[in-house]
N, C-alpha and C positions, 0 to 999 in steps of 0.2 A: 559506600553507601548504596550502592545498586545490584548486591550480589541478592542473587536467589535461590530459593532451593527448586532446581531443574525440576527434578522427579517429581515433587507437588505441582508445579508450574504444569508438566503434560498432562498430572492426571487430572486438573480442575479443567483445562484446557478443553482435552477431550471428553467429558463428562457435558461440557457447556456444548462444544459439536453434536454431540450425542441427542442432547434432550430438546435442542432447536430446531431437529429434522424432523419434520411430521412424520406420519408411521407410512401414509401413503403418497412419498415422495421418493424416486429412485437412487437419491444420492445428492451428490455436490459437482459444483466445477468451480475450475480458478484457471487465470490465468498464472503460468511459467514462465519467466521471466530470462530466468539462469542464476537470477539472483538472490541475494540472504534471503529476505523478507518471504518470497514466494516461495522458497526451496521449502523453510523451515514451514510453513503455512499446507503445503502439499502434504509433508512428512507428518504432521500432526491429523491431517484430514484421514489421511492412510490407519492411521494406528486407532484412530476413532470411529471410521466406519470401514476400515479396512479397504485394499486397493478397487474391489468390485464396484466401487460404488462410488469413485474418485476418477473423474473425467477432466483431465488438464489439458489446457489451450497455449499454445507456443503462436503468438502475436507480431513476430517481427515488422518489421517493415524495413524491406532488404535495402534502401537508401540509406539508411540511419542504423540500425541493428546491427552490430558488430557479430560475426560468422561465429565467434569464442561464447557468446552468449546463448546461442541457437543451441551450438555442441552441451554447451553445460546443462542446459534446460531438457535435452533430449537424455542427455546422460542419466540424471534423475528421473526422469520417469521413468528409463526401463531398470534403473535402481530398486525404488518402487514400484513396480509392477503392473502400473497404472495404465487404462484408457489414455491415447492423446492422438490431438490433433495439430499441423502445423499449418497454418495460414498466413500469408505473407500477406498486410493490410497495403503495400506500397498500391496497387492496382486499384483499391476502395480508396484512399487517399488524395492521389491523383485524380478521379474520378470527381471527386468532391469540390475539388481545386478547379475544375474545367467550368463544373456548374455554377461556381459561386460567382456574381462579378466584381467585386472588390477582393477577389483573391489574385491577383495578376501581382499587386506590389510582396513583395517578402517580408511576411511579418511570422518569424521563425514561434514568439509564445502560444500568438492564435493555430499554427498550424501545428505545433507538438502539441499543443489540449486535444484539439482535430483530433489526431491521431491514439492519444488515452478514451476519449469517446466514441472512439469508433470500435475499439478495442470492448469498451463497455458493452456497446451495443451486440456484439456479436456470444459473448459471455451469454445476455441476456437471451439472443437468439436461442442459444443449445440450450440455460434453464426452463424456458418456456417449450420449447421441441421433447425433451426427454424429462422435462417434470423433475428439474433438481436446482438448489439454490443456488446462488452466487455466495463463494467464501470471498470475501476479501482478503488483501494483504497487509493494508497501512498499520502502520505499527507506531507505538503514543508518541515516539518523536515528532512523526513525521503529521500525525494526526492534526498535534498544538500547535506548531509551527506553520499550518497550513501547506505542508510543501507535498500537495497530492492535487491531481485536479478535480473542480467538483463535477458531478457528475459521469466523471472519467474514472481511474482507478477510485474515486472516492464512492463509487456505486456499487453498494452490494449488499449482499441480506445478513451475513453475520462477519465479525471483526473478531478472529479469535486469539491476534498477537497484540489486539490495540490498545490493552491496559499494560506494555512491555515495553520499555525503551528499546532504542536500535542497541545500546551496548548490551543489554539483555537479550535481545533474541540473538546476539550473537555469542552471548553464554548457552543457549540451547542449542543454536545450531553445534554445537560443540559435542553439546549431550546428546543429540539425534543422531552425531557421526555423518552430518551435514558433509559433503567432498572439501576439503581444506580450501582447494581450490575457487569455490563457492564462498567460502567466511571470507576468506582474505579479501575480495573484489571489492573495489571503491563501490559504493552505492551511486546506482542511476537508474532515471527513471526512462530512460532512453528514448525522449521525443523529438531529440535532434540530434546530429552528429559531432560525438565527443563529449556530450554531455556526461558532467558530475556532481553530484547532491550538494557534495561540502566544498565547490569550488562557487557557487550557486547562494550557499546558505552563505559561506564565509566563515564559515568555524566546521570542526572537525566533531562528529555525533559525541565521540568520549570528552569533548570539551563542552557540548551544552545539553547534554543529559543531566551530570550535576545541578545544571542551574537550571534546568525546566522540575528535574525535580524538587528543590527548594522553593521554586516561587508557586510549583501545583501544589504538590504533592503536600511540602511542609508550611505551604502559605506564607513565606518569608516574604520582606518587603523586598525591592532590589538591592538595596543598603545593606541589610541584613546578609544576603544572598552572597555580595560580593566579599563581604567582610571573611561571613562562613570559608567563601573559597580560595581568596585571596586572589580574588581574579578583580581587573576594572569595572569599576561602575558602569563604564559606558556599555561593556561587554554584554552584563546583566541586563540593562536599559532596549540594548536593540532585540535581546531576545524576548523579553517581556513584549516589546510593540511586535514581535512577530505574532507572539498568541493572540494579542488586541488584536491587529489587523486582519486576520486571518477567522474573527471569532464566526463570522457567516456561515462560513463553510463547513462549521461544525452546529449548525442549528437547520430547522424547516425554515421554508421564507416563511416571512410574518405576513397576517391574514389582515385586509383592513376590515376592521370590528365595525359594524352599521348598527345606529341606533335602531330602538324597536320602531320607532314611530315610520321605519322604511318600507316594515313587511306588514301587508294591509292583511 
């Protein structure tokens, strides 16, 4: 129920890249990760404005960033042909941690978001510096489910895998001739050490791809849902409250509305 056709997939893809760049803007940047989501997000930026004009940022933070990830992120770009820069944010991180005072206890969620915001921030630095937008990576699993931080990787000017499950973009990274080595990698978002997506979510993306797309995509109840897949109710149930709970982080904050009688 989620197969695609690749080849239309890149070319609407990059078509969308294309017409979202203003004419007098130098390109794009993203951050490289080493992983699925960014590899294939790089590769499609590449093929849509081609490498000149595609500036990729390698973000580690040498505490937590696994060395295998650095190698694979650097492997792709000179794949690609691509502009890049490595920046190890452990040094901004720390820094952060010295100034704040309530940062002395270990609270590993607050300080891996830290670390996707800081990440943002510096994204935004080289957009604004050389006059090109922020691609994002998040891709519609990860989007619905909420499992991005806001303002963190959830920051950026266009979203060009985000109407794609994670089992889908891992059909394209296939068609892009993505490094195997690259598809095959458990997904993480790498804000702490050892961190994994679907140890995290609790289900595996080929197990609730299915059901995110039935309850979005084909509007089924959860009943319906479960039935369709023959998976548990309760299954369906906690993925449904992920998209509810999670619904913020995919809207603007709400504005408080002031009667007329405020403005004199």
């Amino acid at each position: 129920m989620l197969e695609i056709d690749e080849e239309l997939a890149v070319k609407h893809i990059c078509n969308f890249l294309r017409i979202s760049l203003p004419s007098n803007f130098n390109g794009v940047v993203l951050g490289v990760s080493g992983g699925l989501d960014s590899s294939v997000v790089a590769s499609l930026s590449v093929k849509a404005y081609g490498s000149e004009k595609v500036l990729c940022l390698l973000l580690p933070d040498s505490d937590v960033t696994p060395k295998s990830d650095v190698d694979d992120a650097l492997a792709l770009c000179k794949l690609l042909g691509v502009k890049y820069h490595v920046i190890d944010i452990k040094p901004i991180v720390s820094c952060c941690m010295q100034c704040i005072p309530s940062s002395q206890s270990i609270d590993r969620l607050s300080i891996g978001n830290l670390r996707a915001r800081i990440r943002m921030c510096i994204l935004y630095y080289y957009a604004n510096h050389e006059r090109r937008l922020v691609v994002g990576t998040g891709d519609k699993s990860e989007l619905l489910i909420g499992y991005f931080t806001k303002y963190g990787d959830g920051g950026c000017d266009l979203l060009p895998i985000g109407d794609l499950y994670k089992t889908q973009v891992r059909y394209l990274a296939k068609y892009l001739n993505i490094p195997s080595r690259i598809i095959s990698k458990p997904s993480s978002p790498r804000l702490w050490k050892d961190q994994l997506a679907e140890d995290e979510i609790g289900f595996t993306y080929e197990y609730i791809d299915p059901i995110l797309h039935l309850l979005v995509d084909e509007k089924l109840n959860c009943e319906e849902a479960a039935s369709k897949l023959n998976v548990p109710l309760s299954d369906v149930e906690r993925v449904n409250e992920l998209i509810k709970r999670s619904s913020h982080k995919r809207k603007m904050p709400p504005i408080a509305q002031l009667p007329n009688d405020v403005f004199l």
